[in-house]
Backbone as ProteinMPNN parsed JSONL, in Angstrom:
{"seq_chain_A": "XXXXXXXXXXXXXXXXXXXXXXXXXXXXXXXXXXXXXXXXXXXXXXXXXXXXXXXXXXXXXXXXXXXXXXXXXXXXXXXXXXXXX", "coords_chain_A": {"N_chain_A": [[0.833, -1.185, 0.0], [0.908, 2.458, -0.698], [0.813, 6.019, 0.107], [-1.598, 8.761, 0.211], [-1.24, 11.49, -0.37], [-3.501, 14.13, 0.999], [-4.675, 17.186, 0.618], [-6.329, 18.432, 2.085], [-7.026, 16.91, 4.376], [-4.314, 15.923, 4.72], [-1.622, 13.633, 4.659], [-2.823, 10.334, 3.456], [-3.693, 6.316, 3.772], [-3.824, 4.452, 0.905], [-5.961, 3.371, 0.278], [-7.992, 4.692, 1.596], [-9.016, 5.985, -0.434], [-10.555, 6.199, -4.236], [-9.889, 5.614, -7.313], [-9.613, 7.497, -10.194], [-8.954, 7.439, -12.106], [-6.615, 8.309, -15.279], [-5.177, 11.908, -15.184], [-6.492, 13.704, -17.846], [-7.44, 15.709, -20.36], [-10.408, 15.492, -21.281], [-11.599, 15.014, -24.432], [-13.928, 16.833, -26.96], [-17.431, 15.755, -27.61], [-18.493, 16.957, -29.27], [-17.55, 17.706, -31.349], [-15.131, 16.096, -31.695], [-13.824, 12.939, -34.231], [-15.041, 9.954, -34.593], [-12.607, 8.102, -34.954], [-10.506, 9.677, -33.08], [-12.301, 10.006, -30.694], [-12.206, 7.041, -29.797], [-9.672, 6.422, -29.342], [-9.001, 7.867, -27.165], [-11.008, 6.56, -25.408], [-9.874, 3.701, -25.237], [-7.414, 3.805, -25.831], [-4.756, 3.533, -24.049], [-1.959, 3.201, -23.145], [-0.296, 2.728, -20.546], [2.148, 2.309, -19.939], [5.39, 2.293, -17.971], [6.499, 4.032, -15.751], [6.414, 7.722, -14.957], [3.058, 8.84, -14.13], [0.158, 11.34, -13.986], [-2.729, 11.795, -12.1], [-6.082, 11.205, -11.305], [-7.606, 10.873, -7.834], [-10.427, 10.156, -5.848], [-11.154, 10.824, -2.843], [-12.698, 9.092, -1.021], [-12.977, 7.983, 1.283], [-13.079, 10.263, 3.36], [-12.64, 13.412, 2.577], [-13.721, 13.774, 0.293], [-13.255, 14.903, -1.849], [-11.762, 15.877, -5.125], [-8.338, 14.368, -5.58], [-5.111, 15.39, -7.42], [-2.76, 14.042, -8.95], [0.929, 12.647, -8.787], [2.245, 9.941, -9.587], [4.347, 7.313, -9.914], [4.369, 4.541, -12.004], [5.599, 2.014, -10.944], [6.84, 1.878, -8.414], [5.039, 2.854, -6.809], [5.122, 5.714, -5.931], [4.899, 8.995, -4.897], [5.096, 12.028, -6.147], [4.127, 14.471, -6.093], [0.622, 16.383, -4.766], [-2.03, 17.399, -5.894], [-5.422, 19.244, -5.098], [-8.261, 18.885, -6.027], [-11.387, 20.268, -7.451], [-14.637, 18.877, -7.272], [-15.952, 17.49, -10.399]], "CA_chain_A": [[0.0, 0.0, 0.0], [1.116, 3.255, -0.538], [-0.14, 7.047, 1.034], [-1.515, 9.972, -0.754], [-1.317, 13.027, 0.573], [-4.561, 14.876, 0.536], [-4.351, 18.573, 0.893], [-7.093, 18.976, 3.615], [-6.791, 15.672, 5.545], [-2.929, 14.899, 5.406], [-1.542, 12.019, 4.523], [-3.53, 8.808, 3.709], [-3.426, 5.455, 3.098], [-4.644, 4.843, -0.645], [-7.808, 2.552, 0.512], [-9.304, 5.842, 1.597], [-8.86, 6.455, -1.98], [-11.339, 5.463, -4.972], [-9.064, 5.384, -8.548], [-10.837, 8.081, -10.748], [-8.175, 7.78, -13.874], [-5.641, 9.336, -15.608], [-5.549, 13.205, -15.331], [-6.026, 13.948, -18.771], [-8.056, 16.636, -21.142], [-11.611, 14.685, -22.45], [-11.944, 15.493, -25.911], [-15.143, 17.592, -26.553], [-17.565, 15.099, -28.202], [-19.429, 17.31, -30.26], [-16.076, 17.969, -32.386], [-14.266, 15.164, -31.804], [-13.923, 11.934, -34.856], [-14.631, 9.302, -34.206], [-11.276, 7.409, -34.189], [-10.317, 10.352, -31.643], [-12.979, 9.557, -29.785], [-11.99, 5.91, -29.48], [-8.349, 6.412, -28.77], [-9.06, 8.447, -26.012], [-11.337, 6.066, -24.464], [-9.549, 2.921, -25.351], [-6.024, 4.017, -26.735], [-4.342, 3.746, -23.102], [-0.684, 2.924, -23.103], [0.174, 1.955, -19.338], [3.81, 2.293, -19.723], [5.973, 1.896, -16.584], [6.787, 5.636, -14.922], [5.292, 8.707, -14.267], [1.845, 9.538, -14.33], [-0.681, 12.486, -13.446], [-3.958, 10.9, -12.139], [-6.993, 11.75, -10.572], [-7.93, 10.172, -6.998], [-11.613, 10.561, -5.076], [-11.132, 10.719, -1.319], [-14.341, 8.435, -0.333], [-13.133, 8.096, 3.264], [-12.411, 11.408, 3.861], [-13.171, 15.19, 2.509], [-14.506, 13.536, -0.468], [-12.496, 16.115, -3.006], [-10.542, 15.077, -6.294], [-7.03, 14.956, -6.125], [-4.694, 15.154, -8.947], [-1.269, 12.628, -7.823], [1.752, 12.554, -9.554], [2.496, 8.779, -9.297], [5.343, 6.421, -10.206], [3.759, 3.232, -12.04], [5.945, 1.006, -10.494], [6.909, 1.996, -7.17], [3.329, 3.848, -6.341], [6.149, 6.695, -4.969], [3.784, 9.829, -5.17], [5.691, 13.228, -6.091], [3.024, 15.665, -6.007], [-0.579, 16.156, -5.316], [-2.976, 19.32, -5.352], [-6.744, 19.099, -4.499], [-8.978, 19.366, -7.286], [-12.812, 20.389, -6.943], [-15.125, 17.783, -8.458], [-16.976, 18.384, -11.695]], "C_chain_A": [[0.879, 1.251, 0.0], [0.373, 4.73, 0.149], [-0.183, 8.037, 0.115], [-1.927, 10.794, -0.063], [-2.617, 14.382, 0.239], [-4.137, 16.169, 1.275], [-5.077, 18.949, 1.974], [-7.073, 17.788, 3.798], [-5.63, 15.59, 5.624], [-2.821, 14.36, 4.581], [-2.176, 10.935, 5.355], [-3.566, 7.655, 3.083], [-3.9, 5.55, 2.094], [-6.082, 3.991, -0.55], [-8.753, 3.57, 1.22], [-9.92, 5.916, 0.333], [-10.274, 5.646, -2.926], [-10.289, 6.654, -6.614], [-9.93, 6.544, -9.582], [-10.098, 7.92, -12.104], [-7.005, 8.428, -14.059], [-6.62, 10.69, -15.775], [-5.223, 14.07, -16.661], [-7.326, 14.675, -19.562], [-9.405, 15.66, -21.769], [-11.487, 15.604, -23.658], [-13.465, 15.957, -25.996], [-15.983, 16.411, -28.03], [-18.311, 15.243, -29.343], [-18.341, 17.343, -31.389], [-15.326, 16.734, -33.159], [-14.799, 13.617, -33.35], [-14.352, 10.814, -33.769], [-13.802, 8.14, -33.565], [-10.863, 8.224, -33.168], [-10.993, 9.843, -30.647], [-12.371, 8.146, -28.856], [-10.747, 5.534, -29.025], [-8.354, 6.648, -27.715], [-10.042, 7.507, -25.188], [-10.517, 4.838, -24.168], [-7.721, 2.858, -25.735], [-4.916, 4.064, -25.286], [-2.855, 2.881, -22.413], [-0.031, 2.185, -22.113], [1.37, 1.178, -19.484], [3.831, 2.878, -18.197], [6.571, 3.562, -16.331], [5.802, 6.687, -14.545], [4.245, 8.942, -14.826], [1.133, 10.538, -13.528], [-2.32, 11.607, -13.439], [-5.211, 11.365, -10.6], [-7.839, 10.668, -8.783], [-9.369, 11.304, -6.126], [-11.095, 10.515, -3.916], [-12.522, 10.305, -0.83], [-14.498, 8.384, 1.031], [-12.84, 9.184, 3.835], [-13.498, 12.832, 3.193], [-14.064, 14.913, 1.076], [-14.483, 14.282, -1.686], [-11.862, 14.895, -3.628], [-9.288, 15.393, -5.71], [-5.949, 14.434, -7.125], [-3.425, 14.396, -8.101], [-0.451, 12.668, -9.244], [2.085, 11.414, -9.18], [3.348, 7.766, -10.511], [4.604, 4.792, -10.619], [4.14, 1.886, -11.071], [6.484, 0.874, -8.76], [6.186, 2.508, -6.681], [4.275, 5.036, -4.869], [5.355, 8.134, -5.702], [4.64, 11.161, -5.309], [5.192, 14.687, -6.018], [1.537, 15.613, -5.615], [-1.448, 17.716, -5.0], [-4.503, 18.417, -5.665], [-7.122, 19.886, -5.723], [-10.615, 19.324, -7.268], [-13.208, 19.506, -7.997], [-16.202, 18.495, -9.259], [-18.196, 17.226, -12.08]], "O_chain_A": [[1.778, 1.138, 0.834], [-0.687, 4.523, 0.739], [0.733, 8.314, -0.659], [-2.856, 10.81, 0.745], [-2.539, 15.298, -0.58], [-3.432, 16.218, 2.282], [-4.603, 19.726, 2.803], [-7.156, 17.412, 2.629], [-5.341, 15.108, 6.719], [-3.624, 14.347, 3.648], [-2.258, 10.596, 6.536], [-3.489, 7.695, 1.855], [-4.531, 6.588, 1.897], [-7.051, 4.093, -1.301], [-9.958, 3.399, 1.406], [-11.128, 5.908, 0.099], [-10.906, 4.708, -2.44], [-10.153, 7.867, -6.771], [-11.126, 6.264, -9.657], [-10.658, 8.27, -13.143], [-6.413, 9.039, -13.17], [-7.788, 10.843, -16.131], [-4.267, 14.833, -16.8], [-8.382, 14.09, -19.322], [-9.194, 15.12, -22.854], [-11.289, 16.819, -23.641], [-14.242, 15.502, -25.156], [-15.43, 16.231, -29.116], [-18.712, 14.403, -30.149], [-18.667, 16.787, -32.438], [-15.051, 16.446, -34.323], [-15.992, 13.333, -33.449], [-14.118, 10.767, -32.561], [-13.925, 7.504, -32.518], [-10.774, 7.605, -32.108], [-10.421, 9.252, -29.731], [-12.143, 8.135, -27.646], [-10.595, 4.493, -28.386], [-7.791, 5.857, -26.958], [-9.857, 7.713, -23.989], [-10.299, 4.662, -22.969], [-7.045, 1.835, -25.843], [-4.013, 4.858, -25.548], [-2.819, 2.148, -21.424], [0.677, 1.217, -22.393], [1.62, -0.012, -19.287], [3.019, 3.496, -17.509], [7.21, 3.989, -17.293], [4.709, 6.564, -13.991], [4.265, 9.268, -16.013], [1.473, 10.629, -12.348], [-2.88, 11.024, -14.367], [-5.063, 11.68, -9.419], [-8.642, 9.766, -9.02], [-9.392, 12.513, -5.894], [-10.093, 9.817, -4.071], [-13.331, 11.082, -0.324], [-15.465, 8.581, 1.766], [-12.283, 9.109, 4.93], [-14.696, 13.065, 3.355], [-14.967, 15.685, 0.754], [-15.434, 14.349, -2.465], [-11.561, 13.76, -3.259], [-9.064, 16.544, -5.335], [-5.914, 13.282, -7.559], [-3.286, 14.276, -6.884], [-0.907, 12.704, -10.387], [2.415, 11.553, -8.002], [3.001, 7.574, -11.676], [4.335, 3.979, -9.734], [3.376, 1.039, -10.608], [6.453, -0.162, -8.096], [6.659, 2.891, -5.611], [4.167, 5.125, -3.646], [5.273, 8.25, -6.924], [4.988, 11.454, -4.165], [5.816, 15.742, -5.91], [0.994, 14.662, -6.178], [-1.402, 18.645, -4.195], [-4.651, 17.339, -6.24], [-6.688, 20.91, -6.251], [-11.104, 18.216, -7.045], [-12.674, 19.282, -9.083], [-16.942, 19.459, -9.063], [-19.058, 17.492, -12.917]]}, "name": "protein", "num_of_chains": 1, "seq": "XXXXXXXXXXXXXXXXXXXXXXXXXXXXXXXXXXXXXXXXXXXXXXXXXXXXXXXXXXXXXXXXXXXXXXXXXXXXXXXXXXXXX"}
């Protein structure tokens, strides 16, 4: 298990946590192709290093936060509090 550091609670384990995704731009779907479309839902690489990714706080304040996280060592280098949409 690793800990993610929520901005108003602290640091917490990650089973507070609920997984919301990578932190990444939706494509707008009125615009978007459809192969765009389909990349972006399905096109998802999950190579080994850093990622930017969105975590719920369910046991807690119940805010997004964004996590800079290490695929392979879940070693967390950043995180800021992100209001939910």
């Amino acid at each position: 298990m690793f800990q993610i550091p929520c901005p108003l609670c602290g640091l917490r384990n990650r089973s507070e946590f609920r997984h919301a995704g990578a932190a990444a731009s939706r494509p707008d779907p009125l615009t978007t192709t459809p192969e765009e479309w389909r990349a972006y839902l399905y096109g998802e690489l999950n190579q080994a290093g850093w990622t930017t990714e969105l975590w719920y706080h369910t046991a807690g304040c119940r805010s997004y936060v964004t996590v800079q996280r290490h695929t392979v060592s879940n070693e967390v280098r950043r995180s800021d509090g992100q209001a939910p949409t």
